[in-house]
C-alpha positions as CSV (number, residue, x, y, z in Angstrom):
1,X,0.0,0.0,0.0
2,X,1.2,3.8,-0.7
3,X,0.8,6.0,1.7
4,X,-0.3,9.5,2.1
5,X,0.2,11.3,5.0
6,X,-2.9,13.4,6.8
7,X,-1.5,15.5,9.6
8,X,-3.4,18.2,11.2
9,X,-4.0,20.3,15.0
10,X,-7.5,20.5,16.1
11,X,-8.8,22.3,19.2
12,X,-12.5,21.7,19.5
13,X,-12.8,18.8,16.4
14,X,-13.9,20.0,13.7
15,X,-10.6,19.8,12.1
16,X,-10.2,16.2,13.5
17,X,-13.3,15.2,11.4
18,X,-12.5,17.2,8.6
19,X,-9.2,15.0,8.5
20,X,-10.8,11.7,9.1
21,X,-13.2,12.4,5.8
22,X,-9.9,13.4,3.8
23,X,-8.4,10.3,4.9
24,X,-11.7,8.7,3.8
25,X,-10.9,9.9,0.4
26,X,-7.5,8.7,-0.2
27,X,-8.4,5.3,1.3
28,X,-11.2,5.5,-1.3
29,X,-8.0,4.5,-4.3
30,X,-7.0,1.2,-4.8
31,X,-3.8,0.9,-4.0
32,X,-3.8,3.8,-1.1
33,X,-3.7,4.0,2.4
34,X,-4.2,7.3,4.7
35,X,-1.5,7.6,7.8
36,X,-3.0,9.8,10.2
37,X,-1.5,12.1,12.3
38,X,-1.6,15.0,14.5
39,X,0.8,17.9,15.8
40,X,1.3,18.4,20.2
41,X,0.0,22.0,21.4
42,X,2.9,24.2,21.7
43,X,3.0,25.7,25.8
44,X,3.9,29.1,26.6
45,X,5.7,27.4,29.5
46,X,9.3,26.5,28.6
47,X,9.2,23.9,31.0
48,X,6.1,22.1,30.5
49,X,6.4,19.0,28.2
50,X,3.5,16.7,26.4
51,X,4.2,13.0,26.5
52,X,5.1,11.3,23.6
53,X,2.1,9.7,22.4
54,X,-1.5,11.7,22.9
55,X,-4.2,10.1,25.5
56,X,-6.5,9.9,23.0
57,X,-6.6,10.2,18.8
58,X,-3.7,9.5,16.3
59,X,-0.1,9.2,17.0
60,X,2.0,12.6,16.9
61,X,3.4,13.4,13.3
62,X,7.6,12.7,13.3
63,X,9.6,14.5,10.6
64,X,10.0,10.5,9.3
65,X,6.4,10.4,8.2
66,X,7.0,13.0,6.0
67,X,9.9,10.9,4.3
68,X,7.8,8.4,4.2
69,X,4.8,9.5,2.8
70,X,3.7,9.8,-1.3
71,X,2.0,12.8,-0.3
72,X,0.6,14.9,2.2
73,X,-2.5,16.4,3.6
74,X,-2.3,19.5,6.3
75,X,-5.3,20.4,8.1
76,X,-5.4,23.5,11.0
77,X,-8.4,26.1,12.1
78,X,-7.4,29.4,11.4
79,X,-5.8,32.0,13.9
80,X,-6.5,35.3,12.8
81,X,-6.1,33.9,9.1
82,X,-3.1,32.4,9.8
83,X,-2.6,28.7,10.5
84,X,-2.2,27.7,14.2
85,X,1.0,27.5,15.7
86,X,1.4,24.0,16.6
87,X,1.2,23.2,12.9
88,X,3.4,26.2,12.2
89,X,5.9,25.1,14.9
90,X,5.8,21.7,13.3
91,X,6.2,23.1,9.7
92,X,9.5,24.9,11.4
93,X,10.9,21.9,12.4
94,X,11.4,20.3,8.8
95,X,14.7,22.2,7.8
96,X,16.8,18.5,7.2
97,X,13.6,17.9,4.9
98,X,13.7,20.9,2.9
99,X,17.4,20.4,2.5
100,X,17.4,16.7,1.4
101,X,14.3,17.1,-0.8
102,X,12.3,14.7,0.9
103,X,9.2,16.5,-0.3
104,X,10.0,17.4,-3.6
105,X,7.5,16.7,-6.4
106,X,5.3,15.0,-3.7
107,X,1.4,16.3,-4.3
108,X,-0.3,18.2,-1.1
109,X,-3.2,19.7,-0.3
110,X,-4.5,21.5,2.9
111,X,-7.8,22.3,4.7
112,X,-9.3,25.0,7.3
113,X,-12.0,24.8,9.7
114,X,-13.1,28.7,10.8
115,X,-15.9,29.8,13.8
116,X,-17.3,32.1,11.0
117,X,-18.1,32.3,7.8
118,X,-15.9,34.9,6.3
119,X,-13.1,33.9,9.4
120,X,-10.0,33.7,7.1
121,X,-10.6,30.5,5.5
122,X,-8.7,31.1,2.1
123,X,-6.0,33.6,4.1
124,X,-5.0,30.2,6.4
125,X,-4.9,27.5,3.2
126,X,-3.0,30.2,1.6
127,X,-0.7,30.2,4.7
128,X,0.1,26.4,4.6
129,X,0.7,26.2,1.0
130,X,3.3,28.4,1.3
131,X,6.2,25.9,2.8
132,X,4.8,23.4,1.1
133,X,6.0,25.3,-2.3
134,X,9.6,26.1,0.1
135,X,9.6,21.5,0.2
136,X,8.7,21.7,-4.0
137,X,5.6,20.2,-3.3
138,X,2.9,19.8,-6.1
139,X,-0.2,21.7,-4.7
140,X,-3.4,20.1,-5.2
141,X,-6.6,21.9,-4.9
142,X,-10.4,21.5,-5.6
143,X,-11.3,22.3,-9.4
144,X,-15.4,23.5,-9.9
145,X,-15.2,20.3,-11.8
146,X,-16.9,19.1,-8.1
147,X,-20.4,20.9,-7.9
148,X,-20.5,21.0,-4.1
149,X,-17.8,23.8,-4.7
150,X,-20.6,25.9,-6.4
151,X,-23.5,24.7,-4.3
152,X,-22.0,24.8,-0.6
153,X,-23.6,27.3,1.5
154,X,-20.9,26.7,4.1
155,X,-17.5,25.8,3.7
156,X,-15.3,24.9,1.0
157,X,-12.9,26.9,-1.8
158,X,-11.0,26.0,-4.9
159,X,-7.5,26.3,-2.4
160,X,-9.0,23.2,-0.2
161,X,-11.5,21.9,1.7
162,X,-13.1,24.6,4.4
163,X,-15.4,24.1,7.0
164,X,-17.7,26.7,9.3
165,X,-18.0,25.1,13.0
166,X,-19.8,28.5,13.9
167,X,-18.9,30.8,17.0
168,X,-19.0,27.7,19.3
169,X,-17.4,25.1,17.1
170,X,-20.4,22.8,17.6
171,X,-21.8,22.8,13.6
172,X,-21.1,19.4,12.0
173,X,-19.9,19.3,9.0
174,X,-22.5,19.6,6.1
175,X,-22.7,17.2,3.0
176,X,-21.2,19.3,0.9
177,X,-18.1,19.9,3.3
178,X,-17.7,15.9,3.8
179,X,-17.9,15.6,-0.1
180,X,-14.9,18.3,-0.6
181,X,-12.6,16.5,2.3
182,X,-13.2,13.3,0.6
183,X,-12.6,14.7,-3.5
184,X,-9.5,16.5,-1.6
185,X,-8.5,13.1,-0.2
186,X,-9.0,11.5,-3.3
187,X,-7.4,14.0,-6.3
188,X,-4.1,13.5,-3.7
189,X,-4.2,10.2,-3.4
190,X,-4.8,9.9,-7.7
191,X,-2.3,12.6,-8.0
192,X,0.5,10.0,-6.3
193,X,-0.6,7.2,-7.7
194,X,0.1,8.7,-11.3
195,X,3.4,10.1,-10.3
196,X,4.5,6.8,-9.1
197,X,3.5,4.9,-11.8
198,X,4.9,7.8,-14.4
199,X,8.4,7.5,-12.3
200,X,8.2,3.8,-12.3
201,X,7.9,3.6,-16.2
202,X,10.5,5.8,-16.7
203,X,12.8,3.9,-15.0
204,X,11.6,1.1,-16.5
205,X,12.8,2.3,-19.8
């Protein structure tokens, strides 16, 4: 099985389920299997320390996951349009990655979960795309080939899959926002699978 790697932080949940459909997706390709992930909180204590492996939920992400992977998924809600800073704290600690080109030509995608509507959802996939182009990643977003882009009345945008937990986080996801995680899950999953089989011909030749 090839795997792609879904890594994302999630406060409330809503991002945890919004990674959980992605993952969905990619596991929805023969052939491919989602790794799921997440990132620790970062402390404003210096001192304080989370233990290696969460109570409850996925394994933390290791920079060897990312080595490993044939892609990747990032998932984070927004913090004043910005991703949160575990997942930029993680993003931070990849330098050996960057340098050995572990990610290079690898496809990615990301997704956003915002308490309002207009709460920086494009500003925050915009914002984890960027050193994911730094790693020479292929980005891979949502064309309006998928009509839930054009009928959603919620989340969801042509730079990934967006959800709106509203001001309390308690919304679940709607249809449409389940059928964009699992088309983003999916078109990365594809998206490997035809890069590994192009790279395999071409050595085969």
């Amino acid at each position: 099985m090839t795997e792609i790697l879904v890594v994302y932080y999630s406060r409330y949940g809503a991002t945890a389920q919004m990674a959980r459909h992605v993952a969905r997706g990619v596991e929805s390709v023969s052939g491919m299997q989602a790794r799921l992930r997440t990132v620790p909180p970062v402390s404003a204590t210096c001192e304080a320390v989370s233990p290696e492996i969460p109570a409850e939920g996925p394994p933390y992400v290791t920079t060897r996951d990312l080595e490993e992977c044939a892609g990747l998924a990032i998932g984070s809600p927004t913090r004043f349009g910005n991703m949160a800073a575990p997942m930029k704290y993680f993003l931070d600690q990849t330098g050996s990655q960057w340098l050995s080109g572990a990610l290079a030509g690898k496809p990615a995608g990301v997704f956003t979960s915002t308490g309002t509507l207009h709460g920086g959802q494009e500003s925050t996939l915009l914002s984890m795309m960027i050193p994911l182009l730094h790693h020479g990643m292929l980005l891979v977003g949502l064309p309006y080939t998928e009509p839930a882009l054009t009928e959603t009345r919620t989340g969801g945008t042509p730079y990934g899959a967006s959800h709106f937990a509203g001001p309390k986080g308690d919304l679940p996801l709607s249809e449409d926002e389940r059928h964009l995680c699992h088309a983003l899950g999916e078109r990365i999953a594809r998206t490997a699978q035809a890069l590994g089989l192009a790279l395999h011909q071409g050595e085969s030749r």
